[in-house]
C-alpha positions in Angstrom: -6.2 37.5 141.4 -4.7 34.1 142.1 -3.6 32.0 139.4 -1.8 28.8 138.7 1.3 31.0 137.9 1.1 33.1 141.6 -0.8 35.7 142.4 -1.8 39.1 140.2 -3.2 42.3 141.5 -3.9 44.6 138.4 -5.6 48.2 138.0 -5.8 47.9 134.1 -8.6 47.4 131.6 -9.0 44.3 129.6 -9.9 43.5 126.5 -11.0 40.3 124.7 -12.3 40.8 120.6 -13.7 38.0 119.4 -10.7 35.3 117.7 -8.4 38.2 118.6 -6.0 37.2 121.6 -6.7 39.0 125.1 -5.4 42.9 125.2 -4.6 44.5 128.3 -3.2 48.2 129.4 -2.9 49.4 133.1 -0.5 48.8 136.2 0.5 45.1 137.6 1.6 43.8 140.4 2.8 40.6 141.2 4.1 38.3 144.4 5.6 35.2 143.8 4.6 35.1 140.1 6.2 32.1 138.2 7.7 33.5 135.4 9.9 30.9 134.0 7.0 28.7 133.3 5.3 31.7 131.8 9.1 32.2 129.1 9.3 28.3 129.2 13.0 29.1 130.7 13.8 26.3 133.3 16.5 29.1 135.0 14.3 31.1 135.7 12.1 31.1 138.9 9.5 33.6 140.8 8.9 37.2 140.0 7.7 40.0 142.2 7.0 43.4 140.1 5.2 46.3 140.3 5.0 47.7 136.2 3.3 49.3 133.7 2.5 46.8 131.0 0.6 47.3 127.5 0.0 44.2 125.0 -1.8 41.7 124.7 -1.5 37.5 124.8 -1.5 35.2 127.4 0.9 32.3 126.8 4.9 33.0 125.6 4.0 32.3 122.2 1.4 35.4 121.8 3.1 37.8 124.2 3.4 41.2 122.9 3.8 43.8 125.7 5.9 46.9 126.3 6.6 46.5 130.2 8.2 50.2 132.5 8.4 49.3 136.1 10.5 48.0 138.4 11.4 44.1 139.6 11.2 44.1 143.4 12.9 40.5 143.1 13.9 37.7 140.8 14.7 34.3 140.8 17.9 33.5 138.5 20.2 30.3 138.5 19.5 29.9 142.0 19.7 33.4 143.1 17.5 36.4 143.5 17.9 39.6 142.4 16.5 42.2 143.9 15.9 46.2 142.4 15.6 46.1 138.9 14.3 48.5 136.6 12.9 47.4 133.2 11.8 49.5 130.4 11.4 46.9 126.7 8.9 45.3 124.9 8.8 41.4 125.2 7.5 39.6 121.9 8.1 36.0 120.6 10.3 35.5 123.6 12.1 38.0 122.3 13.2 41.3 124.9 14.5 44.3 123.5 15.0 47.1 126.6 17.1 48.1 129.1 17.6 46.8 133.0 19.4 48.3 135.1 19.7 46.0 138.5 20.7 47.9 141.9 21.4 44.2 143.4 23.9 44.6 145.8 26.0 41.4 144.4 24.6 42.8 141.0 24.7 46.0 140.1 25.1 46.6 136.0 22.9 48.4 132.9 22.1 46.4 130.3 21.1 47.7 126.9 20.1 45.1 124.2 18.3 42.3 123.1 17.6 38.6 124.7 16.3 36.2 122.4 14.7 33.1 124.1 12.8 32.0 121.4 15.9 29.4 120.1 16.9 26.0 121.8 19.7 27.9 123.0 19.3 31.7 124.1 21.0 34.5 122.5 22.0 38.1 123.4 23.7 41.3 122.1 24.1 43.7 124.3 26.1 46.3 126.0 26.8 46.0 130.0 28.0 48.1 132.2 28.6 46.0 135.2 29.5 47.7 138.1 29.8 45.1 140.7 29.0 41.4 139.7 30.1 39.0 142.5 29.8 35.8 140.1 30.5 33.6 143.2 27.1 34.6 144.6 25.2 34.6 141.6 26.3 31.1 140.9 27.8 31.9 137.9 31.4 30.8 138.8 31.7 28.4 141.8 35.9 27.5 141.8 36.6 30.6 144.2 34.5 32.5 146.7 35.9 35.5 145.6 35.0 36.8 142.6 34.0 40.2 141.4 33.9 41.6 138.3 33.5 45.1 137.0 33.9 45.9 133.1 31.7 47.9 130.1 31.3 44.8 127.8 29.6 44.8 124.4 28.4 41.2 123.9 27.3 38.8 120.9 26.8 35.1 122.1 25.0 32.3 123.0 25.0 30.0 125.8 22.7 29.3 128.9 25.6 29.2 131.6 29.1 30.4 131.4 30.5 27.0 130.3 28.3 26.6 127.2 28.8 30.4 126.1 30.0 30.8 122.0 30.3 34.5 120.3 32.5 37.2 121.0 33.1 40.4 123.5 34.5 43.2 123.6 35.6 45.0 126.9 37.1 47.6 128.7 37.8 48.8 131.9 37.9 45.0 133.3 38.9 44.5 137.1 38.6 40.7 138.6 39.1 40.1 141.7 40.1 36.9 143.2 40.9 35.3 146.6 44.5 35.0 144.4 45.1 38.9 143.3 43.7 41.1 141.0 43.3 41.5 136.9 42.8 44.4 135.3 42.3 45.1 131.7 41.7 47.3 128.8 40.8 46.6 125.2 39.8 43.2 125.0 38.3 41.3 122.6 37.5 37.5 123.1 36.4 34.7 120.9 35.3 31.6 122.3 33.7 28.3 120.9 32.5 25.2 122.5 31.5 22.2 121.6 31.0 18.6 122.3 34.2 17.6 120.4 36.9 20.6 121.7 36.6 24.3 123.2 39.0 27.0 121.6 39.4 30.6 123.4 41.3 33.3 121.8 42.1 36.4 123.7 43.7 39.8 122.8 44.2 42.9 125.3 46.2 45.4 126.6 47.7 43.0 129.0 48.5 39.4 126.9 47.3 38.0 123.8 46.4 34.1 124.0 44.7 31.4 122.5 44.0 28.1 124.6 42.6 24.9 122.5 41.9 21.4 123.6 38.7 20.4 126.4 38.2 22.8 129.4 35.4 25.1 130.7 35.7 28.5 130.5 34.8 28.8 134.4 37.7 27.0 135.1 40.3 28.9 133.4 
């Protein structure tokens, strides 16, 4: 099936009751499948999956599907992931699941909730990264090198790292940098930012810290 979006192949039934929105249940597969015009998420690109889906609705605002299957690649902030095995229910821009990416610059299990439904998106989660080259991904661009590993139990908000506000908690963190290496255990950050000032407080095994004043947090 081609469509607007990209192109569909499905072995499902379908359903469409009269003034009910269209139900489906079966296996999809897509290539190329634009999926951030689907979420109405501007950072995110093409989708190629091959899933198990059940639901029904055909626009973000009726979605209500329980999705099992795998992401054979994914378009994020200018990068694609590749391997990533979903298992959640998507409703009202709303996921609630687990992914766990084999990405070789992104390797990680996530267990939470993303809320895309607000202005500006929302999660709480727990993470396991294992490897997370950030310089890669796009998600830090001031050195070449930089890996992370951590388990981090999130609550923010935020789009990009310089725009994040909420709190984490992690352990088992290990940076690495073209400069050295950071390791720690038992932290817990706060940040906030905003248009007028940016305050980050920080306590951990290794130093406690608060920094105040106008900065961005991928430049720290």
């Amino acid at each position: 099936l081609e469509t607007a979006l990209g192109q569909i192949a499905a072995n499902a039934t379908l359903k469409t009751p009269s003034g009910k929105e269209i139900a489906y249940s079966g296996y999809f597969k897509t290539v190329g499948f634009n999926i951030g015009s689907l979420v109405e998420s501007p950072q995110v690109g093409e989708v190629s999956l091959d899933a198990r889906i059940e639901g029904s609705g055909a626009t973000v605002k009726t979605l209500n599907a329980k999705v099992e299957g795998r992401i054979q690649a994914v378009r994020y902030n200018h990068y694609v992931y590749h391997a990533i095995d979903v298992n959640g229910t998507f409703r009202n821009r709303l996921f609630n699941g687990t992914l766990s990416s084999a990405d070789s610059n992104a390797n990680f299990h996530f267990t939470g909730k993303a809320d895309l439904s607000k202005k500006i998106p929302e999660m709480n989660a727990d993470i396991a990264i294992y490897r997370l080259d950030m310089y890669k991904c796009h998600l830090l661009r001031d050195d070449s090198i930089s890996v992370l590993s951590a388990m981090i139990s999130a609550n923010i908000t935020g789009e990009s790292i310089d725009d994040i506000n909420g709190s984490v908690q992690a352990n088992k963190v290990k940076l690495v940098r073209s400069n050295g290496v950071i390791q720690m255990d038992n932290t817990d950050i706060q940040i906030i930012q905003n248009e007028n000032s940016n305050t980050l407080s920080m306590i951990s095994s290794v130093l406690d810290a608060e920094v105040s004043g106008r900065f961005t947090a991928s430049t720290l």
